[in-house]
N, CA, C and O atoms as a Tripos MOL2 file, in Angstrom:
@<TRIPOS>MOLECULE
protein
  268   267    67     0     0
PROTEIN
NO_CHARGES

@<TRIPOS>ATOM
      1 N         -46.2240    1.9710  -10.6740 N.3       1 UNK1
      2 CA        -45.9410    1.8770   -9.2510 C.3       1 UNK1
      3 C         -44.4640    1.5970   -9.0080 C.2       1 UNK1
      4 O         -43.8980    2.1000   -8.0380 O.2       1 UNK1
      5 N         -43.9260    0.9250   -9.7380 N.am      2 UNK2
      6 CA        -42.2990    0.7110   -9.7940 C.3       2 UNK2
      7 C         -41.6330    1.8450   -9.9100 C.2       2 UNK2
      8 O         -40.8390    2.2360   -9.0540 O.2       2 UNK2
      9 N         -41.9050    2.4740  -10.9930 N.am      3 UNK3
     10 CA        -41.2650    4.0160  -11.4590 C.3       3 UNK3
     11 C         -41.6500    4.8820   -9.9560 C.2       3 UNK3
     12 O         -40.7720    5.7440   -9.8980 O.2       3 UNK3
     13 N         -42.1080    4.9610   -9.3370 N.am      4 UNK4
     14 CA        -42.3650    5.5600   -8.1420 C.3       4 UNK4
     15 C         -41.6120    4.9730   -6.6320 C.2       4 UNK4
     16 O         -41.2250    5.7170   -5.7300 O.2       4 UNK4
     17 N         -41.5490    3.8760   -6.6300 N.am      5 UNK5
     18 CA        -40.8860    3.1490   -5.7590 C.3       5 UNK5
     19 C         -39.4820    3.1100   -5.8870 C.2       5 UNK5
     20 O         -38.9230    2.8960   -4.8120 O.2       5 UNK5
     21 N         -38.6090    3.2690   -7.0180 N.am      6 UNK6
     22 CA        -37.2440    2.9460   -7.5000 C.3       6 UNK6
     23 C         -37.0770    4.5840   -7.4780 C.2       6 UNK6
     24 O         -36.0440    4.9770   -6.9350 O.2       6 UNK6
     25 N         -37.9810    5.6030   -8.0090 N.am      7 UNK7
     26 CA        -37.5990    7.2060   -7.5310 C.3       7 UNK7
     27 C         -37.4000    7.0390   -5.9710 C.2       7 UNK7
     28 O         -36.2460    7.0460   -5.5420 O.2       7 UNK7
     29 N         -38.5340    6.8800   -5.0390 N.am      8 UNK8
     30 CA        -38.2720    7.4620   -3.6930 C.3       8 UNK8
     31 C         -36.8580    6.6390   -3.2310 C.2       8 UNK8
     32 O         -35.9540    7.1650   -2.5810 O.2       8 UNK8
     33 N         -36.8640    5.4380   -3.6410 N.am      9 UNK9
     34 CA        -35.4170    4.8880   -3.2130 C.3       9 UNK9
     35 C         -33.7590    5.8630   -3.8150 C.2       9 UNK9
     36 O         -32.6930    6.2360   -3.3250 O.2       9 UNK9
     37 N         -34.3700    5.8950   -4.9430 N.am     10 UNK10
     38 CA        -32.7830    6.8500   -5.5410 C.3      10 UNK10
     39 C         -32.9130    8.3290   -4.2420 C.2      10 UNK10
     40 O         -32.0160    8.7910   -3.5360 O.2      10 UNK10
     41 N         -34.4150    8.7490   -4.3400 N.am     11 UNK11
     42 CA        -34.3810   10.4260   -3.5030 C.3      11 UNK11
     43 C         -33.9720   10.0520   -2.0390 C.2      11 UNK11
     44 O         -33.4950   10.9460   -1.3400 O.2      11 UNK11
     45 N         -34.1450    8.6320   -1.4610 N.am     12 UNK12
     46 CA        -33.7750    8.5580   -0.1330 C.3      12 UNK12
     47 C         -32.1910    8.2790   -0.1820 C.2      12 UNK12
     48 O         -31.6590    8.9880    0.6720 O.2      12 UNK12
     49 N         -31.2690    7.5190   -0.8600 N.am     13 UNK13
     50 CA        -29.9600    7.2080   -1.1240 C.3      13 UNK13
     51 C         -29.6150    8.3890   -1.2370 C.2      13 UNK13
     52 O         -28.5530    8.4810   -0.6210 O.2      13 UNK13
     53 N         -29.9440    9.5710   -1.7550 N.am     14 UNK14
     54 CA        -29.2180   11.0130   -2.2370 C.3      14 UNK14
     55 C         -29.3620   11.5330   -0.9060 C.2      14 UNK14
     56 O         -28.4430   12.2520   -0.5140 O.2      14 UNK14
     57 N         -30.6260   11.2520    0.1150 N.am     15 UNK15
     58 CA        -30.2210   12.3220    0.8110 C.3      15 UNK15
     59 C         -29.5570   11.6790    2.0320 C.2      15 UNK15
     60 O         -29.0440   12.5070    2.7830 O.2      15 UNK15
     61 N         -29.4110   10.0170    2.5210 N.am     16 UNK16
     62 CA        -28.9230    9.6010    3.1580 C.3      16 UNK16
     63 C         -27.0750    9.9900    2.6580 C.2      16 UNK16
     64 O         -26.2250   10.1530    3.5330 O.2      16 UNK16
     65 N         -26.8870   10.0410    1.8200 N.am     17 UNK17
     66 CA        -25.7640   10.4550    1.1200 C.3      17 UNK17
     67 C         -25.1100   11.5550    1.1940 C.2      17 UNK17
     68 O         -23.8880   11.6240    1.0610 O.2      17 UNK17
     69 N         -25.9190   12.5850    1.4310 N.am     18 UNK18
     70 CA        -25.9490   13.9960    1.7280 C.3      18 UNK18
     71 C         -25.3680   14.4080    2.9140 C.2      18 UNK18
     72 O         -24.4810   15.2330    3.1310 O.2      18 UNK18
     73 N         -26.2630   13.4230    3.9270 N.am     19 UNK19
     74 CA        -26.4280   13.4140    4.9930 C.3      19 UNK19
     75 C         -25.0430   13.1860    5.9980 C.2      19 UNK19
     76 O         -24.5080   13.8070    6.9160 O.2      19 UNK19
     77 N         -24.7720   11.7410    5.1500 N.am     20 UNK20
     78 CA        -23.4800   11.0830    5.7560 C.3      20 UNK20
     79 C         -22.5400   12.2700    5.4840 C.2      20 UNK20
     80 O         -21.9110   12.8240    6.3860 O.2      20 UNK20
     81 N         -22.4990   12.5200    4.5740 N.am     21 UNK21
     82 CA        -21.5260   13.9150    4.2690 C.3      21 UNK21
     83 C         -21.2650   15.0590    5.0830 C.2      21 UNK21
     84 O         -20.2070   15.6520    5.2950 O.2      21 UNK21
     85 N         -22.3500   15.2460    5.4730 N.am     22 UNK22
     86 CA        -22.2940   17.0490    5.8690 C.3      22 UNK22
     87 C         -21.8120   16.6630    7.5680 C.2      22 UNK22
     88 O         -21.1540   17.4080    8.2950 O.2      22 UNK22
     89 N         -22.3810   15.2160    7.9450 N.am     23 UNK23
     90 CA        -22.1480   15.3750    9.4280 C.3      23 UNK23
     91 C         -20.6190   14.4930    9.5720 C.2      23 UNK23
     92 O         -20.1310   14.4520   10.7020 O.2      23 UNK23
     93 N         -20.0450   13.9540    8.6890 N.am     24 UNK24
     94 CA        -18.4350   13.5180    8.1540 C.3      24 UNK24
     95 C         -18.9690   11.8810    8.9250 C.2      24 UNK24
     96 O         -18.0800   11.3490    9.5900 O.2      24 UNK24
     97 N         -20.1130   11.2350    8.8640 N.am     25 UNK25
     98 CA        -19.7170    9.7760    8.9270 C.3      25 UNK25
     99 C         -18.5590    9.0940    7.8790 C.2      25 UNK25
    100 O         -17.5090    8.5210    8.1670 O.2      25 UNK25
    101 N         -19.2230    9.4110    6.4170 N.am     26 UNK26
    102 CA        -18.2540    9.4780    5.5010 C.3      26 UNK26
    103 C         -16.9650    9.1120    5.7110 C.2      26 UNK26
    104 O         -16.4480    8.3000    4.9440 O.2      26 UNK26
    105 N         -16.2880    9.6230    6.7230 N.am     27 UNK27
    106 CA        -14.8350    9.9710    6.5950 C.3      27 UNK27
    107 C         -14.2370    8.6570    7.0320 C.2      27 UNK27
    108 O         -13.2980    8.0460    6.5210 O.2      27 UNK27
    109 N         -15.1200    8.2840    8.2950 N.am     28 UNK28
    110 CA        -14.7040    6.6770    8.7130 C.3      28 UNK28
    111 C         -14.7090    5.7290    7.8500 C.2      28 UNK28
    112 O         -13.8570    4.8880    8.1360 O.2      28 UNK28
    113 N         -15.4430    5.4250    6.6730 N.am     29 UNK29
    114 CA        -15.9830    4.6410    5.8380 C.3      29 UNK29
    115 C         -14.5760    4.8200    5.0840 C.2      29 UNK29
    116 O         -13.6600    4.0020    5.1790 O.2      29 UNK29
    117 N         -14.5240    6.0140    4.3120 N.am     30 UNK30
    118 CA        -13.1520    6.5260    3.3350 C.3      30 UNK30
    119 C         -11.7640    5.8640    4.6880 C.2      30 UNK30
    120 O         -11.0010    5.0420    4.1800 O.2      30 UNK30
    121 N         -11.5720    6.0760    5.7020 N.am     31 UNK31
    122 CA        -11.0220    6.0970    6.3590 C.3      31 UNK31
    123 C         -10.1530    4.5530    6.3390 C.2      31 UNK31
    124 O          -8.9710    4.2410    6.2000 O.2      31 UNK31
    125 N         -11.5050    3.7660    6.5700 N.am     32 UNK32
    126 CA        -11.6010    2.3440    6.5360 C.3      32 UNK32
    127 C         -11.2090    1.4770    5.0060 C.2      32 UNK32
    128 O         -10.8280    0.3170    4.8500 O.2      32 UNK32
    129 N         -11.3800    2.1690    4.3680 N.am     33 UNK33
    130 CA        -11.6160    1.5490    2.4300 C.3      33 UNK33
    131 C          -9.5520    2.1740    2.1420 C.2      33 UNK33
    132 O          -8.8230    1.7600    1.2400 O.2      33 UNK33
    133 N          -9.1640    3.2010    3.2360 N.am     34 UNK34
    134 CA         -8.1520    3.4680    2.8970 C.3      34 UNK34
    135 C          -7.0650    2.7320    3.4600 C.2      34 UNK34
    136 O          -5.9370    2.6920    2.9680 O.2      34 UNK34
    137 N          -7.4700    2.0860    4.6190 N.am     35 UNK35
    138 CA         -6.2130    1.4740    5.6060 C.3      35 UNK35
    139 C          -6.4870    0.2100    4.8620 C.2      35 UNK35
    140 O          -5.4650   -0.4670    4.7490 O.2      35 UNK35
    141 N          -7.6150   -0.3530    4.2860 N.am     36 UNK36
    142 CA         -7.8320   -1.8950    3.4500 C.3      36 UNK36
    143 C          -6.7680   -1.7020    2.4050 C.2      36 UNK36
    144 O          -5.8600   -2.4940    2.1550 O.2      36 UNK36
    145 N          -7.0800   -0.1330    1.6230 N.am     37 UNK37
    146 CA         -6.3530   -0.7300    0.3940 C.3      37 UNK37
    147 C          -4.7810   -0.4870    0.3640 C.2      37 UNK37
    148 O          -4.0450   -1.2830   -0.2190 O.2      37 UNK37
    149 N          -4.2770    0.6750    1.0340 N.am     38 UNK38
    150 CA         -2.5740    0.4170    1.3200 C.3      38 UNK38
    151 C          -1.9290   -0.0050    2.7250 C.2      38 UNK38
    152 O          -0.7560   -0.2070    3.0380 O.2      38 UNK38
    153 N          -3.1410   -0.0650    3.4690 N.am     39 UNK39
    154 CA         -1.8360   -0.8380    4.5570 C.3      39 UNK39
    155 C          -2.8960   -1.8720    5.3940 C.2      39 UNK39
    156 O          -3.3140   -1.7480    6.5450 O.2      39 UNK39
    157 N          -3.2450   -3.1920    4.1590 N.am     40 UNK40
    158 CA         -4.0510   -4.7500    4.7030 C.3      40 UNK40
    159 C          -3.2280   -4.9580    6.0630 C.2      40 UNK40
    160 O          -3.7880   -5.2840    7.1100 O.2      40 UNK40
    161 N          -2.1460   -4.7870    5.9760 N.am     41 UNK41
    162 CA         -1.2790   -5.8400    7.2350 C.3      41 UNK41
    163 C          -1.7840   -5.1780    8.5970 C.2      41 UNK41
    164 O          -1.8040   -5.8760    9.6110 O.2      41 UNK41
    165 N          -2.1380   -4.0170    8.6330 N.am     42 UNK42
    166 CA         -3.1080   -3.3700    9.5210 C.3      42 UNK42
    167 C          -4.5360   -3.3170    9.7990 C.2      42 UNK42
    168 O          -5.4980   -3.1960    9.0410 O.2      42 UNK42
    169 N          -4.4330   -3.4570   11.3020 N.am     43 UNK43
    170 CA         -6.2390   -3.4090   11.7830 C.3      43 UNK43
    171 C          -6.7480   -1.7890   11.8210 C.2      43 UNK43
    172 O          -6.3770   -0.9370   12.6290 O.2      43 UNK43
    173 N          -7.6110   -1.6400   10.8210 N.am     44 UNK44
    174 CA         -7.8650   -0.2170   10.8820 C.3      44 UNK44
    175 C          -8.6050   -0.1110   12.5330 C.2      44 UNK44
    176 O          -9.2170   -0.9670   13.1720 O.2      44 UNK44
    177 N          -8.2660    1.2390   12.8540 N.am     45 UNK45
    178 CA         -9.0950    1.8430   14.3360 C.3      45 UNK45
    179 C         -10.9350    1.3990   14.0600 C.2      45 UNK45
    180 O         -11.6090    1.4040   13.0300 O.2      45 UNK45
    181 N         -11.2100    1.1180   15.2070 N.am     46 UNK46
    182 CA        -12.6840    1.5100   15.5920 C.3      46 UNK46
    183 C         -13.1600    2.6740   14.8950 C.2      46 UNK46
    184 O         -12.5470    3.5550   14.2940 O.2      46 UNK46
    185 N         -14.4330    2.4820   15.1110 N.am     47 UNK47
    186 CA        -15.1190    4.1220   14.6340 C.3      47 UNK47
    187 C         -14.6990    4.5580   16.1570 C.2      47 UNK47
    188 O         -13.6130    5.1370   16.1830 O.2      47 UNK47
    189 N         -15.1610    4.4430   17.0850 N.am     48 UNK48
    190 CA        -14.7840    5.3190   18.6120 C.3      48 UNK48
    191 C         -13.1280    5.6390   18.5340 C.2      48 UNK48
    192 O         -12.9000    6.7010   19.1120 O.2      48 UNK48
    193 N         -12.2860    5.2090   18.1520 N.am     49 UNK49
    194 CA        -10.9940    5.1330   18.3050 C.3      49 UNK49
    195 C         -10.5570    5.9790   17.1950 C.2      49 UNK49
    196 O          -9.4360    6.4860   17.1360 O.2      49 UNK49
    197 N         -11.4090    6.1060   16.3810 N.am     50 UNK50
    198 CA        -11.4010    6.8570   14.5350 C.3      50 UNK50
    199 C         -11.6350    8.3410   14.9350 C.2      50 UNK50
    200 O         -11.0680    9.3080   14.4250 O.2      50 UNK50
    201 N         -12.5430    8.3680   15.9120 N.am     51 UNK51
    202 CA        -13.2470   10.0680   16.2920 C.3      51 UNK51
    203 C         -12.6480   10.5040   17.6150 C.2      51 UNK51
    204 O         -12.8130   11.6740   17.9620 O.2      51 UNK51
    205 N         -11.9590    9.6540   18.3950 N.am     52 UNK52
    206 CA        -10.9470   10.2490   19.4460 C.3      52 UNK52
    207 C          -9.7940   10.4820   18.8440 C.2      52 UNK52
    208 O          -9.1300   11.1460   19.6390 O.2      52 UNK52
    209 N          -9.0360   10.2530   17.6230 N.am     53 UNK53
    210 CA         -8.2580   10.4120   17.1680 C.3      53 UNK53
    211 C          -8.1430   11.7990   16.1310 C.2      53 UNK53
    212 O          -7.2370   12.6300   16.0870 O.2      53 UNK53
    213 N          -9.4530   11.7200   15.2910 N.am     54 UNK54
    214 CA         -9.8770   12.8250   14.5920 C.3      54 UNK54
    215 C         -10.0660   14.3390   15.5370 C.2      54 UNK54
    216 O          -9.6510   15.4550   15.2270 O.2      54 UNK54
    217 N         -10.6010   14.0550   16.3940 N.am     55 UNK55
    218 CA        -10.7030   15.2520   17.4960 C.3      55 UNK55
    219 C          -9.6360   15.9520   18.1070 C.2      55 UNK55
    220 O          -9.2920   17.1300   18.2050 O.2      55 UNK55
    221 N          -9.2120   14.8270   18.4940 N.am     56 UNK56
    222 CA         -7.4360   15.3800   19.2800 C.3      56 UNK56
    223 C          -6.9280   15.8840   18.5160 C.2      56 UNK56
    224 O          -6.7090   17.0730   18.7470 O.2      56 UNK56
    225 N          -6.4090   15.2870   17.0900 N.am     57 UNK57
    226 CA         -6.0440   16.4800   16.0110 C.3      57 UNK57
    227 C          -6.3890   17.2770   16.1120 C.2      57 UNK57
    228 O          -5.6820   18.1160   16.6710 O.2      57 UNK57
    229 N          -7.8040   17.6770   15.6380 N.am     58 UNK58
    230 CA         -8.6400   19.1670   15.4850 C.3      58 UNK58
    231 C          -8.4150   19.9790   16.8780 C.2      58 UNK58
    232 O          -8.9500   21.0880   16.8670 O.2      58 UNK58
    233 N          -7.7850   19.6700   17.9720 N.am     59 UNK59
    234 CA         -7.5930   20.2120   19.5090 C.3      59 UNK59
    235 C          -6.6470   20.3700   19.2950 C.2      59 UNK59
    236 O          -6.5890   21.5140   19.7440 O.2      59 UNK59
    237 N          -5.1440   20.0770   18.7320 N.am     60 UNK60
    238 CA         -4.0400   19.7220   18.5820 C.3      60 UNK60
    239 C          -3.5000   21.3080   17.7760 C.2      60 UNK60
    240 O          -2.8060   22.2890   18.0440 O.2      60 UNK60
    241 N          -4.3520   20.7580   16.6350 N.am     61 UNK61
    242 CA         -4.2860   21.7030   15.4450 C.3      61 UNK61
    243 C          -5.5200   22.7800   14.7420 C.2      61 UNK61
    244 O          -5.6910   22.6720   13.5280 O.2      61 UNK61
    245 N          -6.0980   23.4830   15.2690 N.am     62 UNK62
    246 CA         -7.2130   23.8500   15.1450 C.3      62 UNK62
    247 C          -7.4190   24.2530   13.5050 C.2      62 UNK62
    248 O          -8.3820   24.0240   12.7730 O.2      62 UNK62
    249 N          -6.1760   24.9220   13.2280 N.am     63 UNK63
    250 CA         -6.3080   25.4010   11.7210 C.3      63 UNK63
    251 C          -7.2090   27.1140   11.4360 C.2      63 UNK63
    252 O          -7.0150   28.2050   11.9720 O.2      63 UNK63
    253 N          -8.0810   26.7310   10.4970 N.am     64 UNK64
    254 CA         -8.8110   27.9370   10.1750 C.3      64 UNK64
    255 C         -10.0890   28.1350   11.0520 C.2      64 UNK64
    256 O         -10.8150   29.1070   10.8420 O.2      64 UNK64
    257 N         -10.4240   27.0690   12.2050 N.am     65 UNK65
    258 CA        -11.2990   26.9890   12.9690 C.3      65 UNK65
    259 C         -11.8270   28.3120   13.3830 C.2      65 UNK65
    260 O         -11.3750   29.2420   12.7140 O.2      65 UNK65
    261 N         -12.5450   28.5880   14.1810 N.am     66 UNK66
    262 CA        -13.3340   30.1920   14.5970 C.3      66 UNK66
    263 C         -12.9620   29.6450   16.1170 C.2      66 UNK66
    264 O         -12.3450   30.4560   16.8070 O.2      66 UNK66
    265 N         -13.2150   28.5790   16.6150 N.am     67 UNK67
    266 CA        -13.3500   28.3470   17.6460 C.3      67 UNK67
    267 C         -12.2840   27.4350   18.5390 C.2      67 UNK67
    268 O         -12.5090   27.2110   19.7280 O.2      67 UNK67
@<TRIPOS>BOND
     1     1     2 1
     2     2     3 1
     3     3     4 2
     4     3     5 am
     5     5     6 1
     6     6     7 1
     7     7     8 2
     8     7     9 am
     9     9    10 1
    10    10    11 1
    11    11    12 2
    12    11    13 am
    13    13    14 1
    14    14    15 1
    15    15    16 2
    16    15    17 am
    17    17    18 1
    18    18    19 1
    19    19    20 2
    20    19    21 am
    21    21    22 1
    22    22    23 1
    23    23    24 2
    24    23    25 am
    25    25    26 1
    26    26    27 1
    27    27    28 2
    28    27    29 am
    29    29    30 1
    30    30    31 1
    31    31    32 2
    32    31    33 am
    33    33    34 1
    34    34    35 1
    35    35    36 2
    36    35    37 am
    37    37    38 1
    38    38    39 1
    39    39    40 2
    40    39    41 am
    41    41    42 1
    42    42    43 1
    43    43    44 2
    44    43    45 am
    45    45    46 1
    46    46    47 1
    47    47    48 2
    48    47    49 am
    49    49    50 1
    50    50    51 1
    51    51    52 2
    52    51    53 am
    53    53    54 1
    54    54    55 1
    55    55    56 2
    56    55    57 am
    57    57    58 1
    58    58    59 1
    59    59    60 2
    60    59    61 am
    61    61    62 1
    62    62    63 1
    63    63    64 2
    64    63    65 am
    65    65    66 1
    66    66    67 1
    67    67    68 2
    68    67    69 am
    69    69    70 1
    70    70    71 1
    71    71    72 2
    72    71    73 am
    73    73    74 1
    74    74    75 1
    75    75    76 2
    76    75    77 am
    77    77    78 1
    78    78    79 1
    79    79    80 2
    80    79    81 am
    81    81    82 1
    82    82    83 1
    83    83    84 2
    84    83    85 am
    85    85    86 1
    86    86    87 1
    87    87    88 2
    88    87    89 am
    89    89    90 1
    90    90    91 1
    91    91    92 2
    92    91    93 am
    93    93    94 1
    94    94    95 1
    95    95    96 2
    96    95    97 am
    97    97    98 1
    98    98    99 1
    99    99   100 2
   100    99   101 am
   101   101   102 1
   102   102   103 1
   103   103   104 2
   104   103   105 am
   105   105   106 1
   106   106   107 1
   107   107   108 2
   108   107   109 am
   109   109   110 1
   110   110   111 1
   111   111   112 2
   112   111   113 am
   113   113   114 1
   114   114   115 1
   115   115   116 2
   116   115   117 am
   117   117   118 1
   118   118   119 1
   119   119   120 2
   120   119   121 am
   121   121   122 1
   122   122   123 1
   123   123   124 2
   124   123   125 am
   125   125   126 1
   126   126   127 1
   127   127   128 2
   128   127   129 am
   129   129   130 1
   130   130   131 1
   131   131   132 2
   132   131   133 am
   133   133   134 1
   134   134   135 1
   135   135   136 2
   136   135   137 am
   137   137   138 1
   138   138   139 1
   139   139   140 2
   140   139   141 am
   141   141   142 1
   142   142   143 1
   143   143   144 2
   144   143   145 am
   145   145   146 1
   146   146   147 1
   147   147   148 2
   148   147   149 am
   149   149   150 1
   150   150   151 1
   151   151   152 2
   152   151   153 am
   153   153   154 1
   154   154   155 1
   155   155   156 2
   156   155   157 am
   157   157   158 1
   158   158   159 1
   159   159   160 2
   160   159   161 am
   161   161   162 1
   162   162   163 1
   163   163   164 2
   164   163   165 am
   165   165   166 1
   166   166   167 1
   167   167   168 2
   168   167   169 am
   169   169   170 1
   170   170   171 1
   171   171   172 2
   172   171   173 am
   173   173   174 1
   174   174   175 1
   175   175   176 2
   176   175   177 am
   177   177   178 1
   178   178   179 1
   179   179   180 2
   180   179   181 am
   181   181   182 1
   182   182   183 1
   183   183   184 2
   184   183   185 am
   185   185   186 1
   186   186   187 1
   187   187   188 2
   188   187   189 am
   189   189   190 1
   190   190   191 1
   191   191   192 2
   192   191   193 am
   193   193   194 1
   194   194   195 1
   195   195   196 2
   196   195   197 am
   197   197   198 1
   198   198   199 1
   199   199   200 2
   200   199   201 am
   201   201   202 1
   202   202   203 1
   203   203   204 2
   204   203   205 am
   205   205   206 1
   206   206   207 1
   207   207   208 2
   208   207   209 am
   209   209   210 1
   210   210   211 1
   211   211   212 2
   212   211   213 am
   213   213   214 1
   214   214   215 1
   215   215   216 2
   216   215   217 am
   217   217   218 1
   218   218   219 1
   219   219   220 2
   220   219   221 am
   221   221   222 1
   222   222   223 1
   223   223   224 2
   224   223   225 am
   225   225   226 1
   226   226   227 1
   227   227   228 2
   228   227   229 am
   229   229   230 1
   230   230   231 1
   231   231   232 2
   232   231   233 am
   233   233   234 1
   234   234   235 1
   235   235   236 2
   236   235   237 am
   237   237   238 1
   238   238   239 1
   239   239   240 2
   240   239   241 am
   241   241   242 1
   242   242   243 1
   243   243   244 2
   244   243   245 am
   245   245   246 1
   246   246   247 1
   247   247   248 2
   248   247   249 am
   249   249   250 1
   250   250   251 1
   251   251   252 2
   252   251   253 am
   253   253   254 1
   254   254   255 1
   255   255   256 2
   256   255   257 am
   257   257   258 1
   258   258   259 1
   259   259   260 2
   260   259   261 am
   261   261   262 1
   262   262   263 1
   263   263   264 2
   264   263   265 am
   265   265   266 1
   266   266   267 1
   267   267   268 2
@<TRIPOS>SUBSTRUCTURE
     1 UNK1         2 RESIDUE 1 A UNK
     2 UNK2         6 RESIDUE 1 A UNK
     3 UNK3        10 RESIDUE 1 A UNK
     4 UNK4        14 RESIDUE 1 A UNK
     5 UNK5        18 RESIDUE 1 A UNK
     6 UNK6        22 RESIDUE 1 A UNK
     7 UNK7        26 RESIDUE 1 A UNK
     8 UNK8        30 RESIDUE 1 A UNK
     9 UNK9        34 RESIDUE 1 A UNK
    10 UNK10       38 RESIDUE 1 A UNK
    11 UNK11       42 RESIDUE 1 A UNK
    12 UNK12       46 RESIDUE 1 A UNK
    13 UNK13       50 RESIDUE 1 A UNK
    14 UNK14       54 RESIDUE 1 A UNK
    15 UNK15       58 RESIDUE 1 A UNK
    16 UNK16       62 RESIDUE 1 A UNK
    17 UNK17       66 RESIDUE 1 A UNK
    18 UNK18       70 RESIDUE 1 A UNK
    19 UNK19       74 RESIDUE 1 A UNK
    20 UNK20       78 RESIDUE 1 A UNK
    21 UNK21       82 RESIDUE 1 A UNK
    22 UNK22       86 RESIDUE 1 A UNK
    23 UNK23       90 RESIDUE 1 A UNK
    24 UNK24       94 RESIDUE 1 A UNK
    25 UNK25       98 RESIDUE 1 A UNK
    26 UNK26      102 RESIDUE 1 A UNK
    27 UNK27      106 RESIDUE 1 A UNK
    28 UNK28      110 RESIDUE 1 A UNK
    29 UNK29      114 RESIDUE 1 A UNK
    30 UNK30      118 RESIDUE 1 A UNK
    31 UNK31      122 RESIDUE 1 A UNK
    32 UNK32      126 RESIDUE 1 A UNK
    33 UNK33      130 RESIDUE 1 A UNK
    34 UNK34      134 RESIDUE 1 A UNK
    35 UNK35      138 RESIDUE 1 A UNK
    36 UNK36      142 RESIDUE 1 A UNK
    37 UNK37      146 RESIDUE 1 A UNK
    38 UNK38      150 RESIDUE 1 A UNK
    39 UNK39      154 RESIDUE 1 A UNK
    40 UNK40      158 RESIDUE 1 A UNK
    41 UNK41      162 RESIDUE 1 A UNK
    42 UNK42      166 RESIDUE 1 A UNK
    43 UNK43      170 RESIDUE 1 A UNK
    44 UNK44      174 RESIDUE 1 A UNK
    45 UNK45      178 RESIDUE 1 A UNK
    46 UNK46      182 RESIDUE 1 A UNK
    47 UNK47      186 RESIDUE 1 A UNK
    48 UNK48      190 RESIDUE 1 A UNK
    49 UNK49      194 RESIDUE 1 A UNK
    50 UNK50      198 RESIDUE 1 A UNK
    51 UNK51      202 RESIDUE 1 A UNK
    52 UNK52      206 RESIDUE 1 A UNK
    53 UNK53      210 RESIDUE 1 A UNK
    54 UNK54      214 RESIDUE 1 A UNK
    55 UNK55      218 RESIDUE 1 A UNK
    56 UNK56      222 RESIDUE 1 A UNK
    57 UNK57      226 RESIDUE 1 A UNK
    58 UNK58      230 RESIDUE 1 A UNK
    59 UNK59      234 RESIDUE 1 A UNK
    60 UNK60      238 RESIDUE 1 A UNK
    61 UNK61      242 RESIDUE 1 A UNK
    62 UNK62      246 RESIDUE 1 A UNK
    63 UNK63      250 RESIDUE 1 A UNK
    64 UNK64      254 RESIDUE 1 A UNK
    65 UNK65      258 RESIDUE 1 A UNK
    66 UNK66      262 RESIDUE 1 A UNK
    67 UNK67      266 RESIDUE 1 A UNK
């Protein structure tokens, strides 16, 4: 029953993992782990303040976008 319980936990972590990925929560997290480790003397942004910022770029600069 353990061996079954410790699988569905690893198969739910992979796809919560997946998940965070494809829809870029991710990026805030990386975002956050990055302003900690070279610039402490700074308050990293909000997540709301993280994705008004991320956006305006992508409006700014569209890149290879379609749209």
């Amino acid at each position: 029953m353990a061996a079954v319980s410790g699988t569905a936990r690893r198969v739910w972590k992979a796809v919560a993992w997946y998940v965070n990925g494809v829809t870029g929560q991710s990026r805030y997290v990386a975002y956050v782990a990055h302003e900690r480790e070279r610039h402490p003397d700074r308050a990293p942004l909000t997540e709301r303040e993280f994705w008004r910022a991320h956006y305006a770029q992508q409006d700014a600069d569209p890149g290879a976008r379609c749209c």
